[in-house]
N, C-alpha and C positions, 0 to 999 in steps of 0.2 A: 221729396224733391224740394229743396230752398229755393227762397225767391230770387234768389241773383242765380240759381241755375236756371230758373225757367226766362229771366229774363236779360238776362247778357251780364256780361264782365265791365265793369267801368275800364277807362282807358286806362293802359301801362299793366293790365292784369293777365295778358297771356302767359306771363311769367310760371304763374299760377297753373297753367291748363299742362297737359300730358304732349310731349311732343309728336305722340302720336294722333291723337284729337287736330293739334294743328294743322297734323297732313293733311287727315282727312277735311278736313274744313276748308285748306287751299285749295286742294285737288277739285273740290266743290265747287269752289269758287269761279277756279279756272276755266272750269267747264259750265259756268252759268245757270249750278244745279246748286241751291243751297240745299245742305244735310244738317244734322241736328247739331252739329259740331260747328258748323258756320254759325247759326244759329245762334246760340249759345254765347258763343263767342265774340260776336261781333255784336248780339241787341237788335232793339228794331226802334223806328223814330218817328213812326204812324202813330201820331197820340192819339188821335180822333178815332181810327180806324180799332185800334187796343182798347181804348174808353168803350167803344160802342161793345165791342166783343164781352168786356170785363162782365159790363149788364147781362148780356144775354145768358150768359154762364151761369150769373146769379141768380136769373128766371129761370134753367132750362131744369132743373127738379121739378119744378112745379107747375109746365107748357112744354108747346113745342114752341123755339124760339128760329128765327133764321135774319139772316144780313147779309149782304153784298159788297163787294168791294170794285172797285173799278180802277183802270190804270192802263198807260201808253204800256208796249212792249217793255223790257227791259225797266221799269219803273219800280220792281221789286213785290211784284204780289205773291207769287212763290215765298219768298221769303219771310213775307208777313205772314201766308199761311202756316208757315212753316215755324212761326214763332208762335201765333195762335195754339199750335200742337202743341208746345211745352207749357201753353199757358192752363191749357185743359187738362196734360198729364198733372202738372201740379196741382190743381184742384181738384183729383182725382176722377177726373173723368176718363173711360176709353174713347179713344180717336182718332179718327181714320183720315188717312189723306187719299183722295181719290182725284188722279188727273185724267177728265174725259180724252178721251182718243178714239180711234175705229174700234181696238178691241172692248171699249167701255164707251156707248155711244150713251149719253144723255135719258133718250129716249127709252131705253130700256130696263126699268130697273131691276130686273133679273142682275143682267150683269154689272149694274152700277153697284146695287147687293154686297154679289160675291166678289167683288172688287174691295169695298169697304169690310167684309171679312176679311179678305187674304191682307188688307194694308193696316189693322188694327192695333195699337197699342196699347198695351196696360201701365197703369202706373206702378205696379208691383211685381208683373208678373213676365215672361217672358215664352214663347212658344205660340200653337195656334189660339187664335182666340176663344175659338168653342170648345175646344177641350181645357182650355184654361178656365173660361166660366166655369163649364160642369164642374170642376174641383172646387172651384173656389163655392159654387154654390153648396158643393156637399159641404164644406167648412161650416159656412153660415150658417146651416140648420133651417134653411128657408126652400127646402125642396118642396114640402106638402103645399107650402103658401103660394108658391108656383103653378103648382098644378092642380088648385082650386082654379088661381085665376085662369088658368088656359080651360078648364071644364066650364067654368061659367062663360066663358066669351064663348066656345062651342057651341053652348046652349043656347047662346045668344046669334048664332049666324055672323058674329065678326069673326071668326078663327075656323079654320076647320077641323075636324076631331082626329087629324092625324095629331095634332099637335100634343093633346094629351094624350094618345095612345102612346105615341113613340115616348111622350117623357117621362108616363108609367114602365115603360120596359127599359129606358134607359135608368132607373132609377135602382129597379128591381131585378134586372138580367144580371146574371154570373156569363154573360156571355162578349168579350172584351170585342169579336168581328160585328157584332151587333150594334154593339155603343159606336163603336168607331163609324158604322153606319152609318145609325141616327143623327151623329154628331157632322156628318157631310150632309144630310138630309137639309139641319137647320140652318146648315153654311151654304146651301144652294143647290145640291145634286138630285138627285134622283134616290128613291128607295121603292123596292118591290113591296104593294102593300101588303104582299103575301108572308114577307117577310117579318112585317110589324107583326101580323095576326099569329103568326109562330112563335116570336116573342111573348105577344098575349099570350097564348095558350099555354105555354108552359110557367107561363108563374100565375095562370089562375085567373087570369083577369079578362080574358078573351071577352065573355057575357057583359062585359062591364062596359067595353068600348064598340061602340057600332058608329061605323063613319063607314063614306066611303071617296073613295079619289078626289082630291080638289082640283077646281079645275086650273088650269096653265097658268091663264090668265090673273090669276087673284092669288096665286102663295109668293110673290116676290113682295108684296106688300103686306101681307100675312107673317108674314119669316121676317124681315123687319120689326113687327110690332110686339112679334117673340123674342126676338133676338136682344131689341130692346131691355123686355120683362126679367130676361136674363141676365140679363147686364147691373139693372138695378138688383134682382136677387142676390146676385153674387159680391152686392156690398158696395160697387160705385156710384157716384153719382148722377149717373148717364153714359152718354155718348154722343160725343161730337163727333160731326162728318164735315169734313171741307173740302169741297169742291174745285179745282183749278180748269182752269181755260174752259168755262162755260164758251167762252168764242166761238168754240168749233163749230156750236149751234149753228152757224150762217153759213158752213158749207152741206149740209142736210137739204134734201129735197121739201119743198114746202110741208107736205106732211110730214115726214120727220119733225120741220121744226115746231110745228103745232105741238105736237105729243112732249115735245123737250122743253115746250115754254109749261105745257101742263106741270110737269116734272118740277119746275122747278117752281113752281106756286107750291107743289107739294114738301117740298124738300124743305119749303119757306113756313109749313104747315098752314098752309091755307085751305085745305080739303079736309080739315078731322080726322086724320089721321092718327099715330099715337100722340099722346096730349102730354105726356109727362118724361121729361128725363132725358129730351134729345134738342139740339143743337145744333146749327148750320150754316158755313160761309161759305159763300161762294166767291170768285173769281173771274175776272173779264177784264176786255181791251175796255179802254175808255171811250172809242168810237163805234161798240157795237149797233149800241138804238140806233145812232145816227145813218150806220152805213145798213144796218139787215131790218129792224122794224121800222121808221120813220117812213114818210111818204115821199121821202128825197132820195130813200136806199132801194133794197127791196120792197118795200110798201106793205111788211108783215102784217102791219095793224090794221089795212086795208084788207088781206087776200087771206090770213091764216083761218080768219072764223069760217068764212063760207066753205072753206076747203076742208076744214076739218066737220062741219055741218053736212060734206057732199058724201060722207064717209058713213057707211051702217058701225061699222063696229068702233071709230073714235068719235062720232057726233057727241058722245056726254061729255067731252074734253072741251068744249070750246070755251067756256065761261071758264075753266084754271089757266083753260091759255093764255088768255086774254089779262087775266091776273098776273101772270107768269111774263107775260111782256110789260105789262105797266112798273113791274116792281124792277126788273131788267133796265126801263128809261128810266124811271123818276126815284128809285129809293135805295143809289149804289153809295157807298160812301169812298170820295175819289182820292186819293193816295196824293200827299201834296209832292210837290219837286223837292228835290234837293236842297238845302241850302248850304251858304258856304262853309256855315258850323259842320251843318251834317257832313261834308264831304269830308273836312279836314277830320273830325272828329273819328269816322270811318275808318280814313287809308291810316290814320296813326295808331286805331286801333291794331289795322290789318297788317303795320307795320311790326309791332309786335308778337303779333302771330305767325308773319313769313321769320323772323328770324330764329323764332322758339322752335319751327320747322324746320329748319337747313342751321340751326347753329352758325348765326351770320348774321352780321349786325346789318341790316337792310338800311339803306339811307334815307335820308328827307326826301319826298316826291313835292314838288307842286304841281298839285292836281286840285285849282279850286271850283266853283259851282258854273263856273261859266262856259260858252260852248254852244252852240247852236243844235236844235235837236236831239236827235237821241244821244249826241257829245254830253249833254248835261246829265243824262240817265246815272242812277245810281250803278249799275250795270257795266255801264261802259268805263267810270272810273275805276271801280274795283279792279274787272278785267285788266285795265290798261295799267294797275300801279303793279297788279302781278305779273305781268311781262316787263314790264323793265326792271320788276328785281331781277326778276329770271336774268335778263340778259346783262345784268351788269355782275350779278353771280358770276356767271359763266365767262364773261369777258368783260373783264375791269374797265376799259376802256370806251368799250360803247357809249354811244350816245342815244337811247332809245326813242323812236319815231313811234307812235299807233297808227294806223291805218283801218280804218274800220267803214263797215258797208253798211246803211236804215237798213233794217227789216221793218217790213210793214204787214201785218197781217190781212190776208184775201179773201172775202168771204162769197169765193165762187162753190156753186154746188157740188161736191166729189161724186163722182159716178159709183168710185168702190162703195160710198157708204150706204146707197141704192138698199139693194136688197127688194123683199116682196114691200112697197107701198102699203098695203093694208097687213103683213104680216107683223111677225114682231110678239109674240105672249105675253112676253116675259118670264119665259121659265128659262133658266139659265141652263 
């Protein structure tokens, strides 16, 4: 991947892009969801925030690295994650984009996991991730190196002994239902261990592997650290994970959000977790400390420890929490505003890419940085310059108006995201 692919088209170069990239990119656009084609196409103008990234990319072969980003609604962090992703595919990293919601709650990393499986990219390759490692790992010749290290960490109590059992039979089976298996095992499912032991047995190795069940609670973190191992096996140089709308955190019932601020100390590698080859941004409103941690909001940094201390099965969280909200207040790096370069710079990009899209010479907008509010948002110009091509497309004569409504994000507690209070494994 070249560097002007991974990091945008100078201006007047849509010329250049596939008129159907441009769709895609508008269509993106329009709907306030950048894709890799907006991306791409349009660049990103967070220097501070891409400088900070650039470093930790350079560190994460050799730690675990993590950083934060912070920003008003519509301020454009999606989209700087979203350019971070090609800045990682180019430096050959896998990377995952993962946006917390109900179905992907923070605090669980079961499902945060198999989330960041299911949303993984290669730099080369394309298809699911785990079965694209296995190949690419048989390529490299680095299967046995593999499964030393998962036997020694076995032996060591950090892994548990399915890990080289299943990746002795996945190595060694002539049985294609079985890989396919194992290969949902390390992506997050379920396997019968009855099932591995049958695989042992018939290629011999049975006597060799004695494990038994791990528990719930400890293979999402486990499977991670493999997943990892894997990752670097098969010739990358890690894997990045980015985070978007940490936010949600502040409609989580207090214990949820204990567990989620732990998560995200973790995610940050502040727990020792794996040390080498992985990489992490996250994402947030810029008033989250103020309104869900601070002693003016919810009074998190007041109430999260004792609550998570009144809890048998999360009391050993509270000291990541508590990390996990300090690095949340004090170490986000915050997305600057617009300026009036930036804006123009933008819509004349973007002008060139509506017309390379519709075959249509799209006119001059002025749309410059000024604007009160979320008027001034990168967001809402974009938006705003592609509806009035839309409608002077459509009807020459218009004079197009925007009308647009604040959103402000709420960080009252949702009842759906409830659930058992002290539940939760993390087994996905």
């Amino acid at each position: 991947m070249s560097q002007q692919h991974a990091t945008g088209i100078q201006p007047g170069e849509a010329a250049d892009a596939s008129q159907r990239d441009c769709r895609q990119a508008l269509e993106a656009l329009r709907n306030g969801v950048p894709n890799r084609a907006a991306v791409r196409l349009l660049g990103c103008n967070q220097e501070a925030a891409e400088a900070r990234f650039r470093t930790l990319l350079d560190a994460a072969p050799d730690g675990h690295r993590g950083m934060l980003l912070s920003g008003d609604f519509g301020s454009g962090k999606s989209h700087v994650l979203a350019h971070f992703q090609e800045l990682a595919l180019a430096q050959g990293f896998v990377c995952s984009k993962v946006a917390v919601s109900k179905e992907t709650p923070l605090y669980d990393l079961g499902k945060v996991f198999a989330a960041a499986v299911e949303s993984a990219l290669m730099p080369d390759r394309g298809g699911r991730l785990i079965e694209e490692l296995g190949e690419a790992l048989r390529a490299s010749g680095r299967e046995y190196a593999l499964l030393r290290w998962a036997e020694e960490a076995a032996a060591g109590g950090t892994l548990s002994g399915m890990f080289p059992a299943t990746l002795t039979v996945y190595q060694d089976s002539g049985d294609p239902d079985l890989k396919r298996a194992i290969e949902s095992f390390w992506a997050g499912d379920r396997i019968l261990l009855s099932r591995v032991r049958a695989g042992l047995r018939e290629i011999g190795q049975l006597q060799r592997h004695r494990f038994r069940a791990p528990r719930a609670a400890e293979l999402p973190g486990q499977r991670l650290r493999f997943a990892l191992e894997l990752v670097k096996g098969a010739g990358y140089r890690g894997w990045v994970v980015l985070l978007d709308e940490l936010e949600l955190i502040g409609s989580y019932s207090i214990l949820q959000r204990g567990r989620a601020y732990a998560e995200v100390a973790r995610w940050l590698g502040e727990d020792g977790g794996p040390q080498g080859g992985i990489a992490v941004a996250g994402a947030l409103t810029e008033d989250f400390a103020s309104a869900v941690i601070s002693a003016d909001g919810k009074q998190d940094c007041d109430n999260v420890r004792p609550r998570l201390l009144g809890s048998l099965r999360h009391a050993h969280l509270a000291n990541l929490a508590e990390t996990g909200m300090r690095a949340l207040r004090d170490d986000c790096v915050t997305l600057r505003a617009p300026t009036d370069a930036d804006v123009t710079q933008a819509v004349e990009r973007l002008r060139g890419i509506y017309g390379k899209a519709h075959g249509w010479a799209a006119p001059a907008l002025d749309l410059d940085a000024g604007g009160a509010g979320f008027q001034g948002r990168m967001r809402y110009k974009v938006r705003a310059a592609i509806n009035a091509w839309d409608l002077r497309r459509l009807v020459p004569e218009a004079v197009p108006e925007t009308e647009a409504k604040q959103f402000a994000p709420n960080y009252r507690e949702d009842r759906d995201l409830e659930g058992d209070p002290e539940g939760g494994t993390g087994q996905a």
